[in-house]
Every structure is written in structure tokens, then in C-alpha cells.
MMTF fields as JSON, N, C-alpha, C and O atoms, coordinates in Angstrom:
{
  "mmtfVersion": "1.0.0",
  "mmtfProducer": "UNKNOWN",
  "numBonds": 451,
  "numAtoms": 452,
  "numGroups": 113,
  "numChains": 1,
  "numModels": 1,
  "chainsPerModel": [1],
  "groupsPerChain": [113],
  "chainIdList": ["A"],
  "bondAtomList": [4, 2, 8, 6, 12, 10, 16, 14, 20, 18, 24, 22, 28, 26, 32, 30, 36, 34, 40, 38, 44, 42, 48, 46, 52, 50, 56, 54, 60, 58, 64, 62, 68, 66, 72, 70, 76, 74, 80, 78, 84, 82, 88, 86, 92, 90, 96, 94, 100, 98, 104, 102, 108, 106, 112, 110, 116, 114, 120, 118, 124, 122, 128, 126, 132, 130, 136, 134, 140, 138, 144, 142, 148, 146, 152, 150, 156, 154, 160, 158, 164, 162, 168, 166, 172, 170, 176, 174, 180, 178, 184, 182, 188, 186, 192, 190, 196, 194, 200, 198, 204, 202, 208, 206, 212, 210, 216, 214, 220, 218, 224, 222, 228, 226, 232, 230, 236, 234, 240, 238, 244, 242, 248, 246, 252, 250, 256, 254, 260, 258, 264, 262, 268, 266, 272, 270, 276, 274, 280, 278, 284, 282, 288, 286, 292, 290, 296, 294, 300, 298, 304, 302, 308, 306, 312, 310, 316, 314, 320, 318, 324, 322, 328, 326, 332, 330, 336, 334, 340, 338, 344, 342, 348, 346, 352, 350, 356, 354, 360, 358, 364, 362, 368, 366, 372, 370, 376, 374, 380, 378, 384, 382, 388, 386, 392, 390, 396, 394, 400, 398, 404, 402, 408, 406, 412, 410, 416, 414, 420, 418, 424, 422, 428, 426, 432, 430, 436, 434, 440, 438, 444, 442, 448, 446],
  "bondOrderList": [1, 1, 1, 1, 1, 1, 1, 1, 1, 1, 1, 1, 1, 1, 1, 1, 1, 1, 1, 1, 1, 1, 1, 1, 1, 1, 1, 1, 1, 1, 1, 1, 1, 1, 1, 1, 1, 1, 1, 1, 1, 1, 1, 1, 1, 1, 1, 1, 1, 1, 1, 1, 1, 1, 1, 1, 1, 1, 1, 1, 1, 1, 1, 1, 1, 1, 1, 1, 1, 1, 1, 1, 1, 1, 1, 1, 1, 1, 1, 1, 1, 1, 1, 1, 1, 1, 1, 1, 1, 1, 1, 1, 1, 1, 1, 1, 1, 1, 1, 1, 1, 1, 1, 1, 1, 1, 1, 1, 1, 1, 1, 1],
  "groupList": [{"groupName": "UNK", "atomNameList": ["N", "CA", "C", "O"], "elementList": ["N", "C", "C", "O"], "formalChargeList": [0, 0, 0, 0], "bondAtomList": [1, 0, 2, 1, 3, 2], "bondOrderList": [1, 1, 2], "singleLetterCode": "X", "chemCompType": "L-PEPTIDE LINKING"}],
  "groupTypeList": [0, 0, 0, 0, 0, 0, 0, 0, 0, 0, 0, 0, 0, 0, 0, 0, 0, 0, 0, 0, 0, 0, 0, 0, 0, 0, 0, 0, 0, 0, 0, 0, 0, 0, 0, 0, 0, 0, 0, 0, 0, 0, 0, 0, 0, 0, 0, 0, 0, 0, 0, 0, 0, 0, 0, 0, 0, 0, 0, 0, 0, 0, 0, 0, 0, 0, 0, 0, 0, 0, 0, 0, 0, 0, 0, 0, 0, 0, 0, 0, 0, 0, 0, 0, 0, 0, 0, 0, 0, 0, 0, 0, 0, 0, 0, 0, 0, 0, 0, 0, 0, 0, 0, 0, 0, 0, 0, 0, 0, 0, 0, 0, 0],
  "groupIdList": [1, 2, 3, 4, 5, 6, 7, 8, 9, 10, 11, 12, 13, 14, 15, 16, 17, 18, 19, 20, 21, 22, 23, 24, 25, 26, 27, 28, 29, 30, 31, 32, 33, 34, 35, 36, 37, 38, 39, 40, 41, 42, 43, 44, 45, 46, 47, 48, 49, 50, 51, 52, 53, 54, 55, 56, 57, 58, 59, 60, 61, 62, 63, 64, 65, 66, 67, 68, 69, 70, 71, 72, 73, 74, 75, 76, 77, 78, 79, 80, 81, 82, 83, 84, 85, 86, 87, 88, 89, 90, 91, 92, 93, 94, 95, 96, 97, 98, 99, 100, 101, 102, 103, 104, 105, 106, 107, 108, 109, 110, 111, 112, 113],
  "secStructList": [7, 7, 7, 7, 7, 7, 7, 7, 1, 7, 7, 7, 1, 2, 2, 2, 2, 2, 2, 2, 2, 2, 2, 2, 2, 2, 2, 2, 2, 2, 2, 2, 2, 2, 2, 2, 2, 2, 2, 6, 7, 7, 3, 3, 3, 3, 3, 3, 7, 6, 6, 7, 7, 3, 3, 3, 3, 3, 3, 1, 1, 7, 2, 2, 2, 2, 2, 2, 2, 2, 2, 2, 2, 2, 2, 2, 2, 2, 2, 2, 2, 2, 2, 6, 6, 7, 2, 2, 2, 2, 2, 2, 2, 2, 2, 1, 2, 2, 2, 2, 2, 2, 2, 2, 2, 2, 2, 2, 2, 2, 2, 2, 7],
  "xCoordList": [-0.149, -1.271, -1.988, -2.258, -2.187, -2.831, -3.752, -3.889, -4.718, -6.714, -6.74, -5.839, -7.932, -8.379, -8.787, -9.008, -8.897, -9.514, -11.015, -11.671, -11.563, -12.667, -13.615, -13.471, -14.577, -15.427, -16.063, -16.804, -16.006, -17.404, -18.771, -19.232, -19.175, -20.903, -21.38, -20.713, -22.977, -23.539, -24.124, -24.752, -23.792, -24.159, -25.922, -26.829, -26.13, -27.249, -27.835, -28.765, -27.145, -27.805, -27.629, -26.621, -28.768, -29.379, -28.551, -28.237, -28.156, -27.238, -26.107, -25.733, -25.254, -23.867, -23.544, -22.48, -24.589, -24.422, -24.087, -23.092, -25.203, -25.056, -23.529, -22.766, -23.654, -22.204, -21.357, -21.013, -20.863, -19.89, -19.719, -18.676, -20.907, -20.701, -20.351, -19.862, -20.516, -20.467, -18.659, -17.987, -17.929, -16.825, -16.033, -15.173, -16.781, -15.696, -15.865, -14.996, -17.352, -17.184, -16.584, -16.376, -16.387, -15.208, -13.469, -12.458, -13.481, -12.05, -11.759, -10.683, -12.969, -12.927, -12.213, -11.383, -13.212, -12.979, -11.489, -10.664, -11.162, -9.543, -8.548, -7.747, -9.081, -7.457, -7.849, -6.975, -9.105, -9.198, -8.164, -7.138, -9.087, -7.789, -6.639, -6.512, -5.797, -4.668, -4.112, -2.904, -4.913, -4.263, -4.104, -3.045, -4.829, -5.299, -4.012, -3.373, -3.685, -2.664, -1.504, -0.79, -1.123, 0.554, 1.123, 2.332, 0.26, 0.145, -0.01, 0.899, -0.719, -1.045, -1.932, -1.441, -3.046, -3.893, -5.743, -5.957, -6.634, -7.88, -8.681, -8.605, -9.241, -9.685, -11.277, -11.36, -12.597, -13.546, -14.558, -15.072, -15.186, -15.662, -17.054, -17.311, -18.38, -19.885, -20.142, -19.707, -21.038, -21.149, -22.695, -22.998, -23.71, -24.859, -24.97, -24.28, -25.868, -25.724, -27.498, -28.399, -27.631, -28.988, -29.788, -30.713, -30.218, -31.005, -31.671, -32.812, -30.175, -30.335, -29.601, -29.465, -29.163, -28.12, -26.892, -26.349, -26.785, -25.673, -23.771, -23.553, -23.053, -21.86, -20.893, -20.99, -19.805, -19.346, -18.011, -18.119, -16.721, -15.487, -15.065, -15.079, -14.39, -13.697, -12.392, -12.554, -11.295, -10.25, -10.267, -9.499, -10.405, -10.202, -11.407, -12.096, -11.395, -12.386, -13.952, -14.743, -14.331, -15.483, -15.953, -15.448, -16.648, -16.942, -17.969, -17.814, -18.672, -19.06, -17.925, -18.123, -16.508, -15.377, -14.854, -14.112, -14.993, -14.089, -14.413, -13.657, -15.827, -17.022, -16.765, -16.022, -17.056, -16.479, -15.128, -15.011, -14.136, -12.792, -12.95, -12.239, -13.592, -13.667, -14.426, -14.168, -15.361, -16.473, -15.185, -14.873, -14.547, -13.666, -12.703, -12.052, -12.114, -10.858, -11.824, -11.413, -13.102, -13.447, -13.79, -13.698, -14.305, -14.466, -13.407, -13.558, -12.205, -10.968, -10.632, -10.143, -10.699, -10.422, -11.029, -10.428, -12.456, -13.206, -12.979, -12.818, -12.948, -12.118, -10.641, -10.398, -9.852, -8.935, -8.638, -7.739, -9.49, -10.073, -10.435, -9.775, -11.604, -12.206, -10.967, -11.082, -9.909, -9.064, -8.589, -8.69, -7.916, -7.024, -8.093, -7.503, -9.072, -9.735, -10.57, -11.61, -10.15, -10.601, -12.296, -12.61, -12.89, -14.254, -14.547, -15.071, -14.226, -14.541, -14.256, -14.873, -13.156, -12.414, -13.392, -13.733, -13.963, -14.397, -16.109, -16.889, -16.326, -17.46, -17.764, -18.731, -16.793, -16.535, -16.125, -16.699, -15.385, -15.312, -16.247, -16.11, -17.511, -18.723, -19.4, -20.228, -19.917, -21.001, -20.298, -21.046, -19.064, -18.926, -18.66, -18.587, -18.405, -18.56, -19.579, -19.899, -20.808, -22.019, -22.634, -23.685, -22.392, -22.562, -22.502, -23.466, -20.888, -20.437, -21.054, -21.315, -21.192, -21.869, -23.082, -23.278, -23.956, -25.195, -25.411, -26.188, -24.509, -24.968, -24.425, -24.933, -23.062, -22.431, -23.715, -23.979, -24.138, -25.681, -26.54, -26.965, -26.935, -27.967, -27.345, -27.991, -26.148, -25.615, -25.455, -25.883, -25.243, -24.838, -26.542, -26.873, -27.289, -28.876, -29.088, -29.545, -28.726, -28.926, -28.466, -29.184, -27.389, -26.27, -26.577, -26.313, -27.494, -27.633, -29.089, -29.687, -29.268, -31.105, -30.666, -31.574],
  "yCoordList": [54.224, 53.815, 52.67, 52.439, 52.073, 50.805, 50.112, 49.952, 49.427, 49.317, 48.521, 47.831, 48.836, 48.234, 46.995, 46.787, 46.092, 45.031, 44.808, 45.16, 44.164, 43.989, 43.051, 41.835, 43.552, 42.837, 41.744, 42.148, 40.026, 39.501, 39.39, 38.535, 39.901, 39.771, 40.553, 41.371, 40.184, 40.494, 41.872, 42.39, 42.519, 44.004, 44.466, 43.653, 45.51, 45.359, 46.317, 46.014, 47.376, 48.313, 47.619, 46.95, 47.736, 47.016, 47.548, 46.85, 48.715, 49.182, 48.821, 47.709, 49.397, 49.211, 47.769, 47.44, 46.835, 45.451, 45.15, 44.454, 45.824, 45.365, 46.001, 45.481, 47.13, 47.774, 46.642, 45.918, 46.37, 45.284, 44.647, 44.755, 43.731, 42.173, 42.477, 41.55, 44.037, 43.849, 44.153, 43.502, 45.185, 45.556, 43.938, 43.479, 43.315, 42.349, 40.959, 40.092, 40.934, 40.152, 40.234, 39.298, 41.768, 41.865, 41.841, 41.708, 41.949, 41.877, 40.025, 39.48, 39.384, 37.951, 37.119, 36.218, 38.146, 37.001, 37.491, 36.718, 39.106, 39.438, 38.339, 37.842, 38.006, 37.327, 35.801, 34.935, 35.581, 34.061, 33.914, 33.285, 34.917, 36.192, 35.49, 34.269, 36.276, 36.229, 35.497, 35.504, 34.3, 32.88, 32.653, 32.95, 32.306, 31.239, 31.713, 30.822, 33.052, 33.569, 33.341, 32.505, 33.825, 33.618, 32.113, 31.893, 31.247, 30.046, 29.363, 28.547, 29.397, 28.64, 27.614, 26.556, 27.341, 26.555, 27.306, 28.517, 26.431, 26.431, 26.589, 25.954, 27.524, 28.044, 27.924, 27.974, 27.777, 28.124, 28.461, 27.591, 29.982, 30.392, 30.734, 31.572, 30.344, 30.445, 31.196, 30.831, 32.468, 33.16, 33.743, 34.403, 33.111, 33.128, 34.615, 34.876, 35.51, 36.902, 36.776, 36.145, 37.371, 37.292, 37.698, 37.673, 38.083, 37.809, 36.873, 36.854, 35.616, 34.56, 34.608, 33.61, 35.931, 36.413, 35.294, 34.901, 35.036, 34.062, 34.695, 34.788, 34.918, 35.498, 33.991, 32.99, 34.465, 33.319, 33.404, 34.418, 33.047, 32.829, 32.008, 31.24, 31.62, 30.374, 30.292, 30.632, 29.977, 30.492, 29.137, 28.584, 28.702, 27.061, 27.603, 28.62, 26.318, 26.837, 26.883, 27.729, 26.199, 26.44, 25.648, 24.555, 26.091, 26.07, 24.032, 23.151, 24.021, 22.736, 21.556, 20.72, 21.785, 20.869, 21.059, 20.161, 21.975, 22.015, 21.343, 20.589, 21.463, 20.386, 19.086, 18.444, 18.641, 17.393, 16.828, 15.886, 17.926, 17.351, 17.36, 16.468, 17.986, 17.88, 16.702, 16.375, 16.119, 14.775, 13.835, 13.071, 13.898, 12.381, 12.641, 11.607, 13.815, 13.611, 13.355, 12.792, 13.784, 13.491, 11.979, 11.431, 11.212, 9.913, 9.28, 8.32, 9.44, 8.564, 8.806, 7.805, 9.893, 9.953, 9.162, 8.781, 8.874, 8.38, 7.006, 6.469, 6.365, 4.914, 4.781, 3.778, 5.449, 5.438, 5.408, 4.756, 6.163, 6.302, 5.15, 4.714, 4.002, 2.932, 1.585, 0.551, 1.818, 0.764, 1.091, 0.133, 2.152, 2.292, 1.839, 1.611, 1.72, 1.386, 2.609, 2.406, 4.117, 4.767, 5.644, 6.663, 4.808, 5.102, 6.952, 7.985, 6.763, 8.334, 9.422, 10.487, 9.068, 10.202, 10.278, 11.422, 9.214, 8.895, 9.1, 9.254, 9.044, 10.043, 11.572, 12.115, 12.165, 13.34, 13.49, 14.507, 13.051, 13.522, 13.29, 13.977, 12.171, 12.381, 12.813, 12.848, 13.387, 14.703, 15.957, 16.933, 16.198, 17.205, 17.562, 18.701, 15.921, 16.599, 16.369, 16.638, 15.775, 16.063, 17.073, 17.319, 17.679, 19.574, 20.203, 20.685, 20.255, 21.064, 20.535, 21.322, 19.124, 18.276, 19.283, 20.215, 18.735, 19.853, 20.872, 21.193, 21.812, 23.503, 24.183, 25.095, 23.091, 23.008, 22.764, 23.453, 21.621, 21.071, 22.322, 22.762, 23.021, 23.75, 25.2, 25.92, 25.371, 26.854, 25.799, 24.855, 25.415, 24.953, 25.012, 25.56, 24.48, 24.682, 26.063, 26.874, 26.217, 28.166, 28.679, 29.113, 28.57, 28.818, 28.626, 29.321, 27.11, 26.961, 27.716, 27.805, 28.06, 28.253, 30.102, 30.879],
  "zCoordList": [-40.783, -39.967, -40.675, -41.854, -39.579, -40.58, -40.417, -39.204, -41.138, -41.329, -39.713, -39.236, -39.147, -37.839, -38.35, -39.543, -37.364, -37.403, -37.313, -36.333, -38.455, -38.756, -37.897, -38.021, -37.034, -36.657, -37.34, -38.236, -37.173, -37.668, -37.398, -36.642, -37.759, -37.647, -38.686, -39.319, -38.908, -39.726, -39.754, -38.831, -41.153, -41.241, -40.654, -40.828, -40.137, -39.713, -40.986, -41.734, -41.012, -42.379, -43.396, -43.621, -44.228, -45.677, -46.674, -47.638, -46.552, -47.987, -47.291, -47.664, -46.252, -46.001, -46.31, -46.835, -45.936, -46.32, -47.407, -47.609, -48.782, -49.939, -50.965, -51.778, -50.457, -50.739, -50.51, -51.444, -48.883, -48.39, -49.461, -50.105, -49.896, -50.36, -51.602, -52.247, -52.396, -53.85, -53.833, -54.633, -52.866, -52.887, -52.893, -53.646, -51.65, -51.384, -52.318, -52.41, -53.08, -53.812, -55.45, -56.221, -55.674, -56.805, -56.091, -56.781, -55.098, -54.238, -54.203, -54.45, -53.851, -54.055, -55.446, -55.568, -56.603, -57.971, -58.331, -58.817, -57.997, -58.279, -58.189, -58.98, -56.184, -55.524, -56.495, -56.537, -57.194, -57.613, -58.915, -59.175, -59.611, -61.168, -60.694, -60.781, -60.189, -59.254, -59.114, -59.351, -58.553, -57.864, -59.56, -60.112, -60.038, -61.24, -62.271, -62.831, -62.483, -63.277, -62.687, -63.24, -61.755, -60.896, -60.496, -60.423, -60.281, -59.736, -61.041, -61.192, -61.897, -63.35, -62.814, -63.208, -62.081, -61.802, -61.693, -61.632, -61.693, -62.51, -60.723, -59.671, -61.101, -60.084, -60.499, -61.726, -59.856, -59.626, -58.931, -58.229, -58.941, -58.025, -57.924, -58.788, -57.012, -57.501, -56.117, -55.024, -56.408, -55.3, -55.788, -56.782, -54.437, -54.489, -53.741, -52.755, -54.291, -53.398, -52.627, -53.179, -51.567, -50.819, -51.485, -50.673, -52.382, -53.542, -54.301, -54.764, -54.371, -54.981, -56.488, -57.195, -56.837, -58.149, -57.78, -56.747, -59.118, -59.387, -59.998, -61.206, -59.329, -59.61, -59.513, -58.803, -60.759, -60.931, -61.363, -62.052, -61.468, -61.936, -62.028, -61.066, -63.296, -63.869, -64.67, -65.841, -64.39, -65.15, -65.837, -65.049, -66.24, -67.37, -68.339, -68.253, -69.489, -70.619, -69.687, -70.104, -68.71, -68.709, -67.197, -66.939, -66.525, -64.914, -64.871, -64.026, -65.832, -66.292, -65.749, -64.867, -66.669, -66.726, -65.646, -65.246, -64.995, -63.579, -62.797, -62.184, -62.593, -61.677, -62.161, -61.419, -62.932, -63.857, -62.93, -62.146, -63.443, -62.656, -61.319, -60.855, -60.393, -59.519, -58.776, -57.617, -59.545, -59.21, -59.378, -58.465, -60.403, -60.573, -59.76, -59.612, -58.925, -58.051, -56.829, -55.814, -56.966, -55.248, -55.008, -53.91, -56.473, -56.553, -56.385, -55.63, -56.846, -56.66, -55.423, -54.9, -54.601, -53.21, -52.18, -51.174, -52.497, -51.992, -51.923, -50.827, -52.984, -53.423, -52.948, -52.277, -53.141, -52.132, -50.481, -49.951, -49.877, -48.646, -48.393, -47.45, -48.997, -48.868, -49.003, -48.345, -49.889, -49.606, -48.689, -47.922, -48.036, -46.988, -45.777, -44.721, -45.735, -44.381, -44.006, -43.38, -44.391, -43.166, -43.533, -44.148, -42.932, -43.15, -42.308, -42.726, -41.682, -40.949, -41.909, -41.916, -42.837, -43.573, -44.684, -44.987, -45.415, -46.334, -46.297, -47.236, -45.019, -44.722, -44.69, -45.226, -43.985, -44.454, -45.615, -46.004, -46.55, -47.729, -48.755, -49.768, -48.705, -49.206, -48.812, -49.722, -47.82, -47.661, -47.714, -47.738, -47.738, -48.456, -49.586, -50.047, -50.38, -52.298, -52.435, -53.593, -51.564, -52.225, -51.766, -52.357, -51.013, -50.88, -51.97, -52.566, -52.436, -53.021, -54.635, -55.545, -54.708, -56.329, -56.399, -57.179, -55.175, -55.596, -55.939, -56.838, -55.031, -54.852, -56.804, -57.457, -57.223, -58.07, -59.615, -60.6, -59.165, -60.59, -60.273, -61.341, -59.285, -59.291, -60.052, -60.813, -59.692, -60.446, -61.541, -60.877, -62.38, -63.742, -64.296, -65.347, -63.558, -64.317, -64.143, -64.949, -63.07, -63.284, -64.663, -65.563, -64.652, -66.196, -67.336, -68.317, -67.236, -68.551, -69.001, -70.074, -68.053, -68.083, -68.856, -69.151]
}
């Protein structure tokens, strides 16, 4: 017999909720574990809980350098994008590494703090 399909929407009970997010956010950093070991690639993961608690996974030396690598591949993409012409792409792909730049500097000041 096998698990029903999970409704999306948001939990209405306050504990069943917080239960949810803690089960599925150690079920989260596992499959990251997981990827990062079987695959041999650098995974990082920042998970803000409704609280505002900072949960975090990093399989490389340190979540800092990942961000790092991640600013210079989104910069060369971006520059790449700009020779090829295609501005639409290159729009979307800067507001969304500067999403991810920010939310990224604000957990790292979290971190360091």
C-alpha cells in the first residue's frame, strides 16, 4: 500500500505545522547529504524557518566560498548572455542572482554574527 498524495496548502494547526517543517526540513538537508556525496558536487542549503531561525547545509569547506563561486558563475553568465545579444535572458538571470546574492549576504551576516 502506498503513501497518498499530499495536498498543497498551508498547515492550518500551529504544531502539526511546526512538526511538518522540522521532519521535512531534516529530510531536506539528508537528500542535499546525499546529492553532495553520491554525485561528488558542492551543494548549499539556507533554510529560514517562520521564526526567522537560520538552518543551513554546506558540503564544501564553507557556505561563504560557495556564494563566492556562485557570484562569479552568475557574473560570467551574465557577460556571456550580454555578448550573445539576449537581453531578456540576462534580465532574468540578474534579478534572480540578486535574490539569491542578497538573501545569501544576509544569512552570511547572520553567521557571522
Amino acid at each position: 500500500m502506498g503513501r497518498g498524495k499530499v495536498q498543497l496548502k498551508r498547515i492550518d494547526d500551529k504544531i502539526r505545522r511546526q512538526v511538518t517543517f522540522s521532519k521535512r526540513r531534516t529530510g531536506l538537508i539528508k537528500k542535499a547529504r546525499e546529492l553532495s556525496v553520491l554525485c561528488g558536487v558542492d551543494v548549499g542549503l539556507v533554510i529560514f524557518s517562520p521564526k526567522g531561525r537560520l538552518y543551513e547545509f554546506c558540503s564544501g569547506e564553507s557556505f561563504g566560498k560557495l556564494v563566492e563561486r556562485y557570484q562569479i558563475h552568475n557574473d560570467e553568465e551574465i557577460g556571456a548572455s550580454k555578448d550573445a545579444g539576449g537581453t531578456d535572458k540576462m534580465q532574468k538571470n540578474n534579478s534572480e542572482g540578486s535574490g539569491l546574492r542578497t538573501g545569501a549576504n544576509q544569512s552570511l551576516k547572520m553567521i557571522q554574527r
